[in-house]
C-alpha atoms as a printed R data frame, in Angstrom:
    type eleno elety resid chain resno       x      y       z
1   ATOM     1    CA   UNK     A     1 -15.514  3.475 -13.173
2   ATOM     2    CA   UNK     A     2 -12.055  3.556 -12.090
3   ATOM     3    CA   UNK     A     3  -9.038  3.567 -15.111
4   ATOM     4    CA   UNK     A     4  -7.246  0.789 -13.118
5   ATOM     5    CA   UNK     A     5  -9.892 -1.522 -13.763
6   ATOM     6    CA   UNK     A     6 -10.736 -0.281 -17.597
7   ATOM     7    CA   UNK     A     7  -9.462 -3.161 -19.889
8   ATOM     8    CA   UNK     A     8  -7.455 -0.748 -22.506
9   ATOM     9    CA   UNK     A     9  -5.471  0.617 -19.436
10  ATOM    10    CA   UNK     A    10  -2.288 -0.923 -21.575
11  ATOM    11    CA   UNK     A    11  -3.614  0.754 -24.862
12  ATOM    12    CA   UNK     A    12  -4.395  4.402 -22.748
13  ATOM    13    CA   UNK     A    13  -0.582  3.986 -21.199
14  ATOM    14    CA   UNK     A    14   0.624  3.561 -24.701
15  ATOM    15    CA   UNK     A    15  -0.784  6.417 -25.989
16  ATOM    16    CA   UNK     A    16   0.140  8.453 -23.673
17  ATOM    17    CA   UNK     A    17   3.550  7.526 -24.427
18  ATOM    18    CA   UNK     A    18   3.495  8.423 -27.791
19  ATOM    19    CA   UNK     A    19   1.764 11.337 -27.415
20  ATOM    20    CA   UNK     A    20  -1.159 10.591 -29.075
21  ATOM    21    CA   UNK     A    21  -3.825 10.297 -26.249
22  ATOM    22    CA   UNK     A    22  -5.183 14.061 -26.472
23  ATOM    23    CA   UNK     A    23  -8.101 15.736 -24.976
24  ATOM    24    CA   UNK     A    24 -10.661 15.058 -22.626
25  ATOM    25    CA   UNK     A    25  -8.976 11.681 -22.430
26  ATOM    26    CA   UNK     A    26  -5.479 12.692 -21.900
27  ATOM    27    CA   UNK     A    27  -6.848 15.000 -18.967
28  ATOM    28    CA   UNK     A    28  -8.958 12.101 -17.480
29  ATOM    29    CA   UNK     A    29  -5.835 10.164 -17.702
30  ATOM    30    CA   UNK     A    30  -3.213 12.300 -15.914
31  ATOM    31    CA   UNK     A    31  -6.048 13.114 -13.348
32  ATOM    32    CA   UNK     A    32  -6.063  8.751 -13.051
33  ATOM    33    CA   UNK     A    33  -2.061  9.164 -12.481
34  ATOM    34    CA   UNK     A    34  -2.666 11.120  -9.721
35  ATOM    35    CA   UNK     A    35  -5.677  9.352  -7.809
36  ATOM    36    CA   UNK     A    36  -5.332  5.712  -8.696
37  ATOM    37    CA   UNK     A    37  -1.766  4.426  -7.745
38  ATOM    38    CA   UNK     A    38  -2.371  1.361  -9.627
39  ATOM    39    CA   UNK     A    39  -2.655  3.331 -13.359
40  ATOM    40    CA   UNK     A    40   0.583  5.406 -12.218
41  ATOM    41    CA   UNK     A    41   2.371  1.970 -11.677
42  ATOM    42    CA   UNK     A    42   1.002  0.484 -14.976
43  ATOM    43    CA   UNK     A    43   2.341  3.607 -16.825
44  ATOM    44    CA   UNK     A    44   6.039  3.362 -14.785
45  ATOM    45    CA   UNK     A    45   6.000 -0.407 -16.150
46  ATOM    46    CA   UNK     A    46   5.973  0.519 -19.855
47  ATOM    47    CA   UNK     A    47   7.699  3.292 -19.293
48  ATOM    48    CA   UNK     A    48  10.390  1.023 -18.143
49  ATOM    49    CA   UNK     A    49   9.826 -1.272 -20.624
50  ATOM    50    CA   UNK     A    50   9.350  0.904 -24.062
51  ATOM    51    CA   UNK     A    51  11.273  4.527 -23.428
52  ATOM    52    CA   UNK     A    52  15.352  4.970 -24.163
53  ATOM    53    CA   UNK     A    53  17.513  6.227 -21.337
54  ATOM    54    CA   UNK     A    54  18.481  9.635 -22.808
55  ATOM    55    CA   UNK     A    55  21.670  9.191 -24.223
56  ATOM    56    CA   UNK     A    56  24.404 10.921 -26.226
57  ATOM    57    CA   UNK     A    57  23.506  8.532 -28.971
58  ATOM    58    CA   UNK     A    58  20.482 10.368 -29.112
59  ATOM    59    CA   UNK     A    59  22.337 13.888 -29.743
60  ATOM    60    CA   UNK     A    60  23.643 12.636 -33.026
61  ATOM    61    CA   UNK     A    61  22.408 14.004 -36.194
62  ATOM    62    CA   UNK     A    62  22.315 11.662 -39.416
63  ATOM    63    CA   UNK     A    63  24.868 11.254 -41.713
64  ATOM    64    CA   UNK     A    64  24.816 12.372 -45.087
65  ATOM    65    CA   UNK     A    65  24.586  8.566 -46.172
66  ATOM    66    CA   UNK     A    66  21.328  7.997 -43.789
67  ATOM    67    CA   UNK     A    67  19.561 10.824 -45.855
68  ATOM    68    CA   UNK     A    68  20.531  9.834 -49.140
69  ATOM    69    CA   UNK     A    69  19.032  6.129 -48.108
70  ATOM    70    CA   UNK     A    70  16.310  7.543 -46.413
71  ATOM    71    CA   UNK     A    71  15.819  9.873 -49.966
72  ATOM    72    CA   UNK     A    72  16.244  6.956 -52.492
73  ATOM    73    CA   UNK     A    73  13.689  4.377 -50.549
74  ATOM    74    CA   UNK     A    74  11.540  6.773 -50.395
75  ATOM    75    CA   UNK     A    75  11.730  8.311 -53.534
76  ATOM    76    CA   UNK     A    76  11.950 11.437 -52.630
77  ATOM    77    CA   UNK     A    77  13.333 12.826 -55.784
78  ATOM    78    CA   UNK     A    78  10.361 11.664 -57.904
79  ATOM    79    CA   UNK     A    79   8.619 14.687 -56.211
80  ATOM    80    CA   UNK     A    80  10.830 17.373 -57.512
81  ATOM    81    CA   UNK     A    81   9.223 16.737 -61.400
82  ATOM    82    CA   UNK     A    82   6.447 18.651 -62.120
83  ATOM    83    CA   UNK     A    83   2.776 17.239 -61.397
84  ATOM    84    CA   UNK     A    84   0.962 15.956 -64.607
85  ATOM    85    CA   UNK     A    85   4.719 14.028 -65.308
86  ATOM    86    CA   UNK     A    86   4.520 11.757 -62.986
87  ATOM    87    CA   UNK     A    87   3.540  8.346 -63.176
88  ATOM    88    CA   UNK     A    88   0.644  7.268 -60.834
89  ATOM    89    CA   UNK     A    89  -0.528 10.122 -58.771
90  ATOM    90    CA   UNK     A    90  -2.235  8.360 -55.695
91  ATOM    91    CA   UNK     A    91   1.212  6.342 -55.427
92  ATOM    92    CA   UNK     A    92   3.145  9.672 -55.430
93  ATOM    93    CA   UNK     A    93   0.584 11.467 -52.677
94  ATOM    94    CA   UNK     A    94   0.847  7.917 -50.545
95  ATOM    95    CA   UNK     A    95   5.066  8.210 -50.683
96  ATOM    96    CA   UNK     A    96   5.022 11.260 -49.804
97  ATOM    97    CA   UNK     A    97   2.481 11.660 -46.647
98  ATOM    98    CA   UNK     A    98   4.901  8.617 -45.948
99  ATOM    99    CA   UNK     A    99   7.990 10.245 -46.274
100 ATOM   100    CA   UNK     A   100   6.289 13.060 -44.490
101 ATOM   101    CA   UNK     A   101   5.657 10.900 -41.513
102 ATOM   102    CA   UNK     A   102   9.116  9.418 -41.506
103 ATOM   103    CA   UNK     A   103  10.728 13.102 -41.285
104 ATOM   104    CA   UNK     A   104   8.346 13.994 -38.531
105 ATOM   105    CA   UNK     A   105   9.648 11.075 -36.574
106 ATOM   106    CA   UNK     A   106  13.189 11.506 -37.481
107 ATOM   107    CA   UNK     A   107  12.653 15.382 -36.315
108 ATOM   108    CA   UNK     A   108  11.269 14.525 -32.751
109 ATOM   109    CA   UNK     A   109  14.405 12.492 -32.207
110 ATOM   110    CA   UNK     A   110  16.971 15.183 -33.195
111 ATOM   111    CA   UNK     A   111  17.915 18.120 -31.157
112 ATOM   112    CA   UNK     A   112  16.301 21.074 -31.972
113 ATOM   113    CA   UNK     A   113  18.274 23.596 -33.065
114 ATOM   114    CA   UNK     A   114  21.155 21.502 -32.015
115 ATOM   115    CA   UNK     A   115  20.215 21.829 -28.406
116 ATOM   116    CA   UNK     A   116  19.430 18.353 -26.647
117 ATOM   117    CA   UNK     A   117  16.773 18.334 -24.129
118 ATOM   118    CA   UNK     A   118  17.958 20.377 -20.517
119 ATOM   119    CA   UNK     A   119  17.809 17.971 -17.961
120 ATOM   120    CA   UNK     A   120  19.255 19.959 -15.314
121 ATOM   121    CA   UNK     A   121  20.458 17.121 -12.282
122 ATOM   122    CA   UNK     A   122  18.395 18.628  -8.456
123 ATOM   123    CA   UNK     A   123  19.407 15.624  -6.406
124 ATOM   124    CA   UNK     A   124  21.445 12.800  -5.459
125 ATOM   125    CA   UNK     A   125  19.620 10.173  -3.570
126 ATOM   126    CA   UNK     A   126  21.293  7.569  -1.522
127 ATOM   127    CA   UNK     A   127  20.824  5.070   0.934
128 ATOM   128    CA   UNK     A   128  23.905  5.383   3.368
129 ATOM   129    CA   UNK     A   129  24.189  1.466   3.023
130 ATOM   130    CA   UNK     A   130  26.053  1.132  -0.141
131 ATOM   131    CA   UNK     A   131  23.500  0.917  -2.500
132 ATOM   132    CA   UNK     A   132  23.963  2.877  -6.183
133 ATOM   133    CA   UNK     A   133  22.774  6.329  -5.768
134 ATOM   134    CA   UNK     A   134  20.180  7.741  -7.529
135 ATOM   135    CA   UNK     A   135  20.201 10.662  -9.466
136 ATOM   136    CA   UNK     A   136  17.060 12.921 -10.415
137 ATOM   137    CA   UNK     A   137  16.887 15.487 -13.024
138 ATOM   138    CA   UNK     A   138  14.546 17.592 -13.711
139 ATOM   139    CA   UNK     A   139  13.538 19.640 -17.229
140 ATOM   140    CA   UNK     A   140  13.499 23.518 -17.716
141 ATOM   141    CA   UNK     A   141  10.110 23.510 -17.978
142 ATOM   142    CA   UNK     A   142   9.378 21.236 -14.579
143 ATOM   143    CA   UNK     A   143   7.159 19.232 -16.098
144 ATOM   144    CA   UNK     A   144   9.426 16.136 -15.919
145 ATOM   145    CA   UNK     A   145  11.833 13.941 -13.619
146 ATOM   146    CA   UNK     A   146  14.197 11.710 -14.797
147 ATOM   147    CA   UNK     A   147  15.683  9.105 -12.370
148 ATOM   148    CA   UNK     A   148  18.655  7.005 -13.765
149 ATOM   149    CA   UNK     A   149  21.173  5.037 -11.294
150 ATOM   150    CA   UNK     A   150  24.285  3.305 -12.150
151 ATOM   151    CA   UNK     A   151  22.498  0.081 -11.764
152 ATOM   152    CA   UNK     A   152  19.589 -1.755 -11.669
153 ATOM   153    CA   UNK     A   153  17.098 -1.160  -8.825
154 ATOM   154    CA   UNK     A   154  13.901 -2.795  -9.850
155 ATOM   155    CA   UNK     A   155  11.037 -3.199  -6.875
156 ATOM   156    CA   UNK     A   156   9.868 -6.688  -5.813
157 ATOM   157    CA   UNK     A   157   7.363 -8.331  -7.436
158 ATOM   158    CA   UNK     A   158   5.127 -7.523  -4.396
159 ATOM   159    CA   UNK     A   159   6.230 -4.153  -4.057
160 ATOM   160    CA   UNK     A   160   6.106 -0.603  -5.828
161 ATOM   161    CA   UNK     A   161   9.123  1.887  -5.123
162 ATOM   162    CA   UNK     A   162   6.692  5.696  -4.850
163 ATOM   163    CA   UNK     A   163   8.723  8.898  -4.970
164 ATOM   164    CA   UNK     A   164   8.117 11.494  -2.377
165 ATOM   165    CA   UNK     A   165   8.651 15.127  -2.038
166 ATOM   166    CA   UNK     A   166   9.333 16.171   1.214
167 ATOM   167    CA   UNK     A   167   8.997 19.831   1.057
168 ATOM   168    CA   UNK     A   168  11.104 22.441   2.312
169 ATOM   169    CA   UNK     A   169   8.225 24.323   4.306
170 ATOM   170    CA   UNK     A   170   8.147 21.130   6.529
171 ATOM   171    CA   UNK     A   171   4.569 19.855   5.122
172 ATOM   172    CA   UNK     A   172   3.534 16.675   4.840
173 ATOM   173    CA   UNK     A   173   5.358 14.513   2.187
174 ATOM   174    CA   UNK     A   174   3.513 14.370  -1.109
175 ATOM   175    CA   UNK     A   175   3.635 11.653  -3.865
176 ATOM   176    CA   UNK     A   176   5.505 12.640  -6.903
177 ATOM   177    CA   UNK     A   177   5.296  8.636  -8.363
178 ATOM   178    CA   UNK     A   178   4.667  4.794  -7.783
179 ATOM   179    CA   UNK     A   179   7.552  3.074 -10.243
180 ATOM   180    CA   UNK     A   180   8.752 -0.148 -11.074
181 ATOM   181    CA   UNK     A   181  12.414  1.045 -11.659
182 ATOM   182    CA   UNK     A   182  14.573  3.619 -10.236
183 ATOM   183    CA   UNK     A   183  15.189  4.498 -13.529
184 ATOM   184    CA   UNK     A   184  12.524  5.910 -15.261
185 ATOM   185    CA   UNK     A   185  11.163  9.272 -16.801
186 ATOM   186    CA   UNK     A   186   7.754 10.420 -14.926
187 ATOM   187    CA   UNK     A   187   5.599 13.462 -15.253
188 ATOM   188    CA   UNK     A   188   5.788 15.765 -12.187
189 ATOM   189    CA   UNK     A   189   1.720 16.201 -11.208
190 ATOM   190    CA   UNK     A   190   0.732 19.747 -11.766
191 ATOM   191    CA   UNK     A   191   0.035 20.554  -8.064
192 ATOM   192    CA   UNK     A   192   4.088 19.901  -7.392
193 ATOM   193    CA   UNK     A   193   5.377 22.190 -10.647
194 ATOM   194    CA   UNK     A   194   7.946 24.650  -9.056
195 ATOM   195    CA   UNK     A   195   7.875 22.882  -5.602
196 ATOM   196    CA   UNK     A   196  11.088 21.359  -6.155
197 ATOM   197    CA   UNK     A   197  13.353 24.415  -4.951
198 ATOM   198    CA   UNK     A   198  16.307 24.308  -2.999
199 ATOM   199    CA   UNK     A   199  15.376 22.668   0.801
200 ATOM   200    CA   UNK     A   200  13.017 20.239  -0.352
201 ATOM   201    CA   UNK     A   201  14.050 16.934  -0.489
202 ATOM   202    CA   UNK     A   202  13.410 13.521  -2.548
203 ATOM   203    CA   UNK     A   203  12.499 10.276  -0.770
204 ATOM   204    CA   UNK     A   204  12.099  6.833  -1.915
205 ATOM   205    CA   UNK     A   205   9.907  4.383  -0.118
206 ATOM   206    CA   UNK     A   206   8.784  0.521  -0.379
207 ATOM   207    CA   UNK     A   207   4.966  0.738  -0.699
208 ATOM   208    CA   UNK     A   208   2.889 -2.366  -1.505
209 ATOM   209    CA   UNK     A   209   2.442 -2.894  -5.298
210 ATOM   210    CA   UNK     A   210   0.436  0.137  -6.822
211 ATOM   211    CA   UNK     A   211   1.871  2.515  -4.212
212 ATOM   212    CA   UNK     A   212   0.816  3.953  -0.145
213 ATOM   213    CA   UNK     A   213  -2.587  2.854   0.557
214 ATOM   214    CA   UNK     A   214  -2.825  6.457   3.193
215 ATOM   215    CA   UNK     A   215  -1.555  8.403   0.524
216 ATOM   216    CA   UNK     A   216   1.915  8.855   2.977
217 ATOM   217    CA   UNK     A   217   5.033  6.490   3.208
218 ATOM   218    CA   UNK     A   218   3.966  3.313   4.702
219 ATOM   219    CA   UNK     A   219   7.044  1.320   4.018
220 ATOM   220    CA   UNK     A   220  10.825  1.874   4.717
221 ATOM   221    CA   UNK     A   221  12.739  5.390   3.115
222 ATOM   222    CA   UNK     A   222  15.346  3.623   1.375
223 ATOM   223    CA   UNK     A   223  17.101  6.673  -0.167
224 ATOM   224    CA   UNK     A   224  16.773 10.135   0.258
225 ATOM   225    CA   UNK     A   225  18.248 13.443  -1.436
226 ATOM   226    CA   UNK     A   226  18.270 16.998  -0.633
227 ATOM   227    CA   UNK     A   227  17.356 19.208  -3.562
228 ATOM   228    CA   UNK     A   228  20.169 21.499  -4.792
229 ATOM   229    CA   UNK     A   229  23.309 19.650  -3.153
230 ATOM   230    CA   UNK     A   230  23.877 17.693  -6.449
């Protein structure tokens, strides 16, 4: 059975979010990104919908007054005494796999080791018709593209923007994503890791909604972007 038609498609897109789809499911999922246009729309919706714009707000670390909150609600310093002295044990364990979980979520949002995620910007994509340019970034690891533009471009609700790769060998232009938004984080599919080198390019067509039927542009290239002329 196709994912597009499975029920918990929302749920599975959610989870995959998060982080917490894992497995054989997480595998049958990104293999459902890359075959079924319609689950690689769904997940560009809530992408769209649930996932921050990296920001500089996001490069701040807490101030001293955020941990001493955080510490006091959740009684952190009752866990410094020794064992047998405290007062209800189970409470104690259930505060602190709590706090615990709190930290872990607090950590994923920091920088680590004071270094904020390396986006490093490939392309500028425009439309030669006065339209906000697009710009794409990409992470050290090529595993992700960010798109952001300097305003809103949000597809029709009959339509699907899908993000091409046109590479620099010439070949045949190959789907990268089907999204809602031109601005929007999307995993690059595996077979396109370390494809986006200087000479490629970036395209942007309209497709119909859930992306190309042929599995090739269909619609009008509204914006296009050579790779390393940023």
């Amino acid at each position: 059975m196709k994912l597009a038609a499975n029920k918990a498609l929302d749920a599975l897109c959610g989870e995959y979010l998060l982080g917490t789809l894992r497995g054989p499911a997480r595998r049958r999922f990104e293999r459902a990104l890359r075959e079924e246009p319609s689950v690689a729309s769904r997940l560009a919706y809530w992408q769209a919908t649930l996932v921050p714009e990296y920001g500089a707000a996001m490069e701040v670390k807490p101030s001293a007054r955020v941990w001493r909150s955080l510490r006091s609600d959740l009684h952190l310093d009752d866990f410094r005494a020794p064992l047998l002295s405290r007062l209800g044990f189970w409470r104690g364990l259930a505060a602190a796999s709590t706090a615990a979980l709190v930290l872990l979520a607090v950590s994923r949002l920091l920088p680590v080791d004071g270094e904020p995620p390396v986006l490093q910007p490939i392309a500028r994509l425009e439309s030669g018709k006065g339209a906000a340019p697009v710009l794409a970034a990409l992470s050290r690891d090529g595993r992700t593209l960010a798109l952001s533009s300097e305003r809103a471009l949000q597809a029709g609700p009959q339509q699907s923007y899908e993000l091409w790769l046109l590479p620099a060998d010439g070949g045949a232009p190959q789907s990268v994503a089907v999204l809602a938004t031109l601005s929007a984080r999307v995993p690059v599919p595996e077979s396109l890791r370390g494809r986006m080198v200087d000479g490629a390019k970036l395209a942007v067509s309209v497709e119909p909604p859930g992306g190309s039927p042929t599995g090739a542009p269909t619609g009008p290239v509204i914006m296009v972007g050579s790779i390393g002329t940023v």
